[in-house]
C-alpha positions in Angstrom: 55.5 -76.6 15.4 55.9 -79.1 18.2 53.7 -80.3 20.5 51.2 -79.8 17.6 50.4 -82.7 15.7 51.2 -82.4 12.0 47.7 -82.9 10.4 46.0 -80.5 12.9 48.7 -77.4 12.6 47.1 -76.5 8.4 44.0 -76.7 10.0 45.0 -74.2 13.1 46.8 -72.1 10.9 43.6 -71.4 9.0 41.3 -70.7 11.8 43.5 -69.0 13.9 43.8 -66.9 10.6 40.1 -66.5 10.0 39.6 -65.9 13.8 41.8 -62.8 13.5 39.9 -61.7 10.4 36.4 -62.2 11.8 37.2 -60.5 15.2 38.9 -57.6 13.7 35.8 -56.7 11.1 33.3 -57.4 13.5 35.1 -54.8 16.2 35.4 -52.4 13.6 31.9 -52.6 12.3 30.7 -52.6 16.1 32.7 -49.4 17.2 31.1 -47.8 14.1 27.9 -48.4 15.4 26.3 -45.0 16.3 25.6 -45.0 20.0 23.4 -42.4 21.9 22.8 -42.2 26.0 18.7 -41.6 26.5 17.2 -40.4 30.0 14.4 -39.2 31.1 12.9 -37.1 34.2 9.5 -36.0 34.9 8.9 -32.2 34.7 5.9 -30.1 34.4 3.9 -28.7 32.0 4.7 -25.4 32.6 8.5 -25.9 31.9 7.4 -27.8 28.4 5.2 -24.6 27.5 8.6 -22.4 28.2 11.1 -24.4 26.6 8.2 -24.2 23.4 7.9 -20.9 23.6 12.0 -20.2 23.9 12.8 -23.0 21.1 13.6 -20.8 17.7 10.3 -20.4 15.3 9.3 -23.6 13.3 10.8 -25.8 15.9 9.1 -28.3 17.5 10.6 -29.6 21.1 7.6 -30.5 22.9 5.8 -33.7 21.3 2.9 -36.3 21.8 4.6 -39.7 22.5 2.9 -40.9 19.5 4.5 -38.0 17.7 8.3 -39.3 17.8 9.3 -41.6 15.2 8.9 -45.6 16.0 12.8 -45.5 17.1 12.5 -42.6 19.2 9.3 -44.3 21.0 11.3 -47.5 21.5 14.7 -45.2 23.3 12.3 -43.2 25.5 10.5 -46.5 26.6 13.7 -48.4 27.3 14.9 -45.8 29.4 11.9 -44.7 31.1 11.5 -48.4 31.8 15.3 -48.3 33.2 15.8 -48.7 36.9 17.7 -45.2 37.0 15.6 -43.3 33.7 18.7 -44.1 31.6 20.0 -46.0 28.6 22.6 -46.3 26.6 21.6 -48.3 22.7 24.2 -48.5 20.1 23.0 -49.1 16.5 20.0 -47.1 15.9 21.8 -44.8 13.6 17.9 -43.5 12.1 16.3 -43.1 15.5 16.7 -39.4 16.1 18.0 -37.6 13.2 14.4 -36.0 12.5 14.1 -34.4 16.3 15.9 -30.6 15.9 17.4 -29.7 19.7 15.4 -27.3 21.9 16.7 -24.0 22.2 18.8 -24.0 24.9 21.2 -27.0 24.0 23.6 -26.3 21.1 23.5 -29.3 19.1 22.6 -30.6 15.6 19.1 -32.6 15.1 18.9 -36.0 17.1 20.9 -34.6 20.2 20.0 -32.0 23.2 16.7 -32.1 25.2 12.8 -32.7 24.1 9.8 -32.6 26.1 7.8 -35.5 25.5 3.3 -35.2 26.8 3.5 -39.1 27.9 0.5 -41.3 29.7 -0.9 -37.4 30.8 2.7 -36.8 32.2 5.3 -34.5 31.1 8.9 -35.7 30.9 12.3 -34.1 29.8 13.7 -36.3 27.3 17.6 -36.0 27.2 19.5 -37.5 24.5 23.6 -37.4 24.6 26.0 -39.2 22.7 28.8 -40.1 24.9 32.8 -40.5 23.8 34.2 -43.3 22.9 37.6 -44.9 21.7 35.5 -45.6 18.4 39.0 -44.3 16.0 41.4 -46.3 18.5 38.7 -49.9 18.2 38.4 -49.3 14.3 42.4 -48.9 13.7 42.6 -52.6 16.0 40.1 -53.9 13.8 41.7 -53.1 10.7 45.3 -53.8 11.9 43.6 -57.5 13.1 41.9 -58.5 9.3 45.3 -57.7 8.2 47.7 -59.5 10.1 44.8 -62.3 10.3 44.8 -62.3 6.1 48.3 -62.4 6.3 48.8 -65.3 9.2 46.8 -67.0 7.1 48.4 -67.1 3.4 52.3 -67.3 5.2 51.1 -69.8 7.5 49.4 -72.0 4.3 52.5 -71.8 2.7 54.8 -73.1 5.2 52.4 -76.4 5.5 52.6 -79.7 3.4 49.1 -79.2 3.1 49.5 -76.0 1.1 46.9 -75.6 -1.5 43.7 -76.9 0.7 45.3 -74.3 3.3 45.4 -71.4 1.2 42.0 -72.0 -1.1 40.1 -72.3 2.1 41.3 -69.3 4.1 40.7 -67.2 0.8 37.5 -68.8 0.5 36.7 -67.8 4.2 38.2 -64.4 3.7 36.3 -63.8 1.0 33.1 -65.1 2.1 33.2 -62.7 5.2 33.8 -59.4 3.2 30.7 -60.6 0.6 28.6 -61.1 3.2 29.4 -57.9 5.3 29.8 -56.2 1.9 26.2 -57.1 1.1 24.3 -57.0 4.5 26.1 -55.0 6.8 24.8 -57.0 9.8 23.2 -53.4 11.2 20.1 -55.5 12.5 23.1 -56.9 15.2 23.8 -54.7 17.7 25.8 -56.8 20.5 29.3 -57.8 19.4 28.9 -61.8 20.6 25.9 -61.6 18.1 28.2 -60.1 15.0 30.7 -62.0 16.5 29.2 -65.7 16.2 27.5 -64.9 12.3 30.6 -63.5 11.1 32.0 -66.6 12.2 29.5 -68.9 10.5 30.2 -66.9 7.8 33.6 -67.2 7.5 34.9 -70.8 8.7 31.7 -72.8 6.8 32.6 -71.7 3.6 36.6 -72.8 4.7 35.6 -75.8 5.8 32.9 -76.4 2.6 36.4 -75.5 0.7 38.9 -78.0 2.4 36.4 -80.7 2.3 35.6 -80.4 -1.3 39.0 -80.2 -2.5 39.9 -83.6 0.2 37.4 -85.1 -2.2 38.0 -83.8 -5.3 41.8 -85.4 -4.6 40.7 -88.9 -3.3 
């Protein structure tokens, strides 16, 4: 390619591979976080009694803070603490699944509204989770490893420095669907974060590759 020097295009061929692979899996992974919208409004206890007394038998939709599950706590903290009562977390898949809805919202356990006895205070805990272009970001990501696995084996190919090319964007390839395979990276919630240890994931094994087979060939 010109304008490129010769011993740097293998070695932008690669990572310009990888990059595509690292940046498609970590968008799908991150669209497929679940994501849920939390507010919260101060009410009385005369509406919590009503909505207890309305909510189907067995149910439960008024609660003691220290009631909810440790997730739960955290969401209703962050968005009490909010500047408008409102937050929006994506990856706490667990955090709501054991709350059933009050009887006036039609929706399945971890969504609808909750009254929550907080500090001597009664507030109306709302949890929604909003639409998003989660199918549309997960068939990018997809399409991206692809044409990034591809780039990268048709690209090593068409260099003199074939075989280092090729065993180190395997090797980086690889090493990013192990890893992924066998963590899942749900602890990281922001995409920079998934973003930069997919990364180290994926070009340190390359590099370990290229540099060990340099040797090995001295």
């Amino acid at each position: 390619m010109s304008g490129i020097p010769a011993q740097r295009w293998p070695i932008l061929v690669v990572g310009i591979g990888l990059g595509m692979v690292v940046f498609g899996g970590q968008a799908t992974h991150f669209v497929s976080l679940t994501e849920f919208t939390y507010s919260v409004e101060a009410t009385t206890q005369a509406a919590a009694t009503d909505a207890a007394h309305s909510a189907e038998p067995g149910v439960d939709v008024v609660y003691q803070f220290t009631e909810l599950p440790a997730a739960a706590q955290e969401a209703f903290l962050r968005a009490f603490e909010a500047p408008a009562n409102r937050t929006t977390i994506r990856g706490m898949e667990h955090q709501v699944t054991e709350l059933p809805s009050a009887a006036d919202t039609s929706a399945p356990p971890g969504y609808g509204r909750y009254y929550v006895d907080y500090q001597e205070n009664y507030y109306e805990f709302t949890i929604r989770q909003p639409m998003n272009a989660d199918a549309l970001g997960g068939l990018l990501g997809y399409v991206f490893v692809v044409l990034g696995a591809l780039f990268g084996v048709w690209g090593s190919f068409e260099l003199e420095s074939t075989t280092p090319a090729l065993l180190a964007h395997l090797s980086g390839v690889a090493s990013f669907i192990a890893v992924y395979a066998t963590t899942g990276w749900w602890a990281l919630n922001t995409f920079l974060a998934l973003f930069v240890v997919g990364a180290l994931c994926t070009y340190l094994p390359a590099a370990g590759v290229w540099s060990i087979y340099g040797t090995l060939r001295s």
